[in-house]
N, C-alpha and C positions, 0 to 999 in steps of 0.2 A: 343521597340524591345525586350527588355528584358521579358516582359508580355507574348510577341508571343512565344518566345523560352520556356519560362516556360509551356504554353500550350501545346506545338508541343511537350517535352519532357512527360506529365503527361497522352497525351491522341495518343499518338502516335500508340497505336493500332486502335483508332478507326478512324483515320482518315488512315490508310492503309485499314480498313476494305473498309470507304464510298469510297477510292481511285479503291477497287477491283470490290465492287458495279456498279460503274460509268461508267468503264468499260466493261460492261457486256452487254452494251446499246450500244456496239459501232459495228456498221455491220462487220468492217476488224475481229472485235473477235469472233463473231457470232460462225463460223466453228471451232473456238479452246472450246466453251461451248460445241456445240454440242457434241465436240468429249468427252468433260470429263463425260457429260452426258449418255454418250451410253452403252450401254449392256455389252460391254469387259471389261468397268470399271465398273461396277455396282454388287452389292449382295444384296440380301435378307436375313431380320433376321425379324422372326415374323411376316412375311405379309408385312414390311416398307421396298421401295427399296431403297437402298444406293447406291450412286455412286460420285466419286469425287470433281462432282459440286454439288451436295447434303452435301458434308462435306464442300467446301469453303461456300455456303450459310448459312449452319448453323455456321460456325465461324464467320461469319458477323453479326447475330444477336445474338450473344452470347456476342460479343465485344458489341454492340449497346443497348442488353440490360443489362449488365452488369454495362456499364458507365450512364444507365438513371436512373436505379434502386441506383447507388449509388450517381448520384446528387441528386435524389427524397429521397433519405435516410439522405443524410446531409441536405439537405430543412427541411425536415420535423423535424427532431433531431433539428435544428434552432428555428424551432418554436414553437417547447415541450422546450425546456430549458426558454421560453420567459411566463411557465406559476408559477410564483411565487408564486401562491396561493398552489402548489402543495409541496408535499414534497421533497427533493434529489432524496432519495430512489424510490417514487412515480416517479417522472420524468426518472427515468435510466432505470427505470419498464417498462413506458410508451413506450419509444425510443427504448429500447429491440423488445418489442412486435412490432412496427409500422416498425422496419427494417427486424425483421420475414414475417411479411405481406408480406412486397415489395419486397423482394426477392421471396419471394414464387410465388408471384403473376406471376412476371418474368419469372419465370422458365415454368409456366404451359402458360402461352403466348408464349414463344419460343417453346416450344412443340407443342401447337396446328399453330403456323407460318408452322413450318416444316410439318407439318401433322403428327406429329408421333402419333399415339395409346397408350396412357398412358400405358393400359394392358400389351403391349409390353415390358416395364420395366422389367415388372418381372422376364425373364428372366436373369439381371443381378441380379436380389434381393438378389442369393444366394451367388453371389462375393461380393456384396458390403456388404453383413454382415460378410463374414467372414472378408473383410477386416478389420471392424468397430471392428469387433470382434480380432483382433489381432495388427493392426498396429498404427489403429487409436482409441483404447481404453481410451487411457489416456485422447486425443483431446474430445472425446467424454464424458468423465468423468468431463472433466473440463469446457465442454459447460453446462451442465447440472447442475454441482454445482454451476456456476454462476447464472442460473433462480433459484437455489433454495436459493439462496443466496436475489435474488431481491424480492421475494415474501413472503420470511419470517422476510427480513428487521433485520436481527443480523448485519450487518455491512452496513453502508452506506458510501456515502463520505463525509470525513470531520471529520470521527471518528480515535481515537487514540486507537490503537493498541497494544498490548503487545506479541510479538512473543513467542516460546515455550525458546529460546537462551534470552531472555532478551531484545531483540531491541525492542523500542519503535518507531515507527511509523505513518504514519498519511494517512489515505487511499483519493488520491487524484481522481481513477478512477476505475470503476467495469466495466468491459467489457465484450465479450462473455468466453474466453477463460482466462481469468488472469487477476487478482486487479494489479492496480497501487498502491504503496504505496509510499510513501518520509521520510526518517528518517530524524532524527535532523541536523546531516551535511547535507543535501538537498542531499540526494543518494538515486534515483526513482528507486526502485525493482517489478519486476514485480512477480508475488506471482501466480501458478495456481489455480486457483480455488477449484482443489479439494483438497490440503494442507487447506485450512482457513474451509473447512467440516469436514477433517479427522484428523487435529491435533486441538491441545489445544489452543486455541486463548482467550485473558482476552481481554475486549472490555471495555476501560477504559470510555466510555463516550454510552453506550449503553444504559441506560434511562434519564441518565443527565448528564450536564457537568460540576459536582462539582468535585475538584480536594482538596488533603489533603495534606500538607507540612510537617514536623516537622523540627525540629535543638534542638540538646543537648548541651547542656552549661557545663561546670565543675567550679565551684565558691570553693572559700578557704574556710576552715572549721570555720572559724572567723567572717565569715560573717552574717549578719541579713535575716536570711531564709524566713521571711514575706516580708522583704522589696524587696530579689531578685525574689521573687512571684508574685510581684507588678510589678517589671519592666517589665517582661518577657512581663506581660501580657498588659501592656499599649503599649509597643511596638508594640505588632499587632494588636492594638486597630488602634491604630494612622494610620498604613498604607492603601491607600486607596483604595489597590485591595483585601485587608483582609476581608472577610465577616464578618458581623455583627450577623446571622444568617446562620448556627452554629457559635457558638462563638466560640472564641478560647481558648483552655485549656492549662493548665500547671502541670506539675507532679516532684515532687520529687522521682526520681529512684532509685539511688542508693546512698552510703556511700563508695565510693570507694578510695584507698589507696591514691591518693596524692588530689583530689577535691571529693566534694558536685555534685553530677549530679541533673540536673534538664533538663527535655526536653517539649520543646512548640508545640504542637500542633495549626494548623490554617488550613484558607480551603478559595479556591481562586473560582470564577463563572465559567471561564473558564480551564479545565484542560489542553484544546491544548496546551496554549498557554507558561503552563510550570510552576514552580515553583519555578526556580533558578534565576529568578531575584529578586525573593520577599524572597527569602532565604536571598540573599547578599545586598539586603535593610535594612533589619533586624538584620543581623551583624553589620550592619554599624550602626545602632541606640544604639544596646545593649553594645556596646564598646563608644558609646559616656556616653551614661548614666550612665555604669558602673561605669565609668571615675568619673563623675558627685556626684557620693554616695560613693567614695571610695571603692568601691568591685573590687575585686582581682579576675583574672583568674589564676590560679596555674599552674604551669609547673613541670614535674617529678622532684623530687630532692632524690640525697641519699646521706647520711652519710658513710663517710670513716673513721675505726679507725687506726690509726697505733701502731702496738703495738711492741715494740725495743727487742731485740732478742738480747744474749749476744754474744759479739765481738767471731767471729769464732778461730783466734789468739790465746786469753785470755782463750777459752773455750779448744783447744789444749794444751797449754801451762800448764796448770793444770792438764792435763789428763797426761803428759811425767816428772812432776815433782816428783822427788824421795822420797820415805817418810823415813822419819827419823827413 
């Protein structure tokens, strides 16, 4: 039951449409088409006569081909994502172009159902550009930046993101009108397409998915600076999402006022997938080890002198005392 209700609420137009259909067959109705059909309700625009049962007939295949074009459009989308050998990008490319088709297709099929004269159009051509042209500029800006997006293949899905604000991101869907993106707390933003054209986008994974970590250390001035060189770097030797290729480095920075800075470089296969776990792997080694060799991490310290100031009293008392 629950199946039935879910259908009856998802296609509820078309089965009023086939319910008006149906009816139309029925002799008692007969005299009520005719009448919608007739001359007192009917006009002409461009040679096409229009008349009431002319507008419910074409709402009927507008619903009928609207709901076939969009099963035949998710079938098809079904069976483009089933081709693996393809790329993402490739497959979204594909699925784009094959729901252009089918709709299209749609359209000039219910055209010629109706009998309209394509030529005829054109009479609206000059509303419908101003409208394009004013209301729906953006809409049409952002359908556009979306195929430019799929055939130049700068962003696909799957790739990590760097917005202009600093959010980092993960692009889950490219659609006609707006990217799906997912940030790190899993919050899906939808992004219009002509934002990721016109603004600055870093595309952290756009010829590969190598990703670059660091972590700065500060060691006591006491310490054996060959040997914390050594740690640094066996520590991200040993971990086992550390690439071996680039290796990873280490550098002595700076000589700063209370530690020794040293900062390590390393570089993970996958940058989706993040860096902060292999960060705080990695702490956790270098504080064992450190542990291990006697090295010290320093914490800010300062020196306070107190210097005694003569009793205010005594320093009074000698200023009011009489001289002889």
């Amino acid at each position: 039951m629950k199946k039935i209700s879910l259908f009856i609420k998802k296609n509820f137009l078309l089965l009023l449409a086939l319910l008006i259909f149906a009816s139309s067959f029925s002799p008692e109705l007969q005299p009520v088409y005719h009448f919608l059909d007739s001359d007192q309700l009917a006009f002409n625009i461009g040679g096409t006569r229009i008349s009431i049962y002319f507008l419910m007939k074409g709402l009927f295949l507008v619903v009928l081909l609207v709901w076939g074009a969009r099963w035949v459009s998710d079938f098809g989308e079904k069976k483009i994502k089933d081709f693996l050998n393809l790329k993402v990008s490739d497959r979204a490319l594909l699925i784009k172009g094959f729901q252009l088709f089918v709709y299209a297709a749609a359209t000039l099929l219910g055209l010629e159902l109706l009998g309209i004269n394509i030529t005829t159009l054109t009479v609206f051509g000059g509303a419908i550009g101003v409208g394009v042209g004013f209301g729906l500029q953006r809409i049409t800006a952002s359908f556009i930046s979306g195929l430019i997006l799929l055939f130049e293949k700068t962003i696909s899905e799957g790739d990590l993101l760097e917005l202009e604000g600093g959010m980092l991101v993960i692009v889950k869907r490219i659609s006609a009108r707006y990217t799906l993106v997912e940030s790190f707390e899993k919050r899906e933003i939808m992004i219009p397409n002509e934002e990721l054209i016109t603004h600055r986008i870093s595309n952290w994974t756009f010829s590969n998915r190598l990703g670059r970590g660091e972590i700065q250390v500060g060691v006591a001035y006491e310490s054996d600076l060959e040997r914390v060189n050594q740690i640094l770097l066996q520590a991200a030797r040993e971990h086992p999402l550390v690439l071996k290729d680039p290796a990873p480095t280490c550098f002595l920075i700076d000589f700063s006022e209370n530690a020794i800075q040293f900062r390590l470089y390393f570089w993970i296969e996958n940058m989706v997938e993040g860096t902060l776990r292999v960060k705080s792997d990695l702490l956790f080694a270098l504080d064992k080890k450190f542990s291990e060799h006697g090295i010290k991490i320093p914490f800010p310290q300062r020196d306070i002198r107190l210097i005694s100031l003569p009793s205010l009293d005594n320093s009074f008392a000698t200023e009011q005392k009489p001289k002889s």
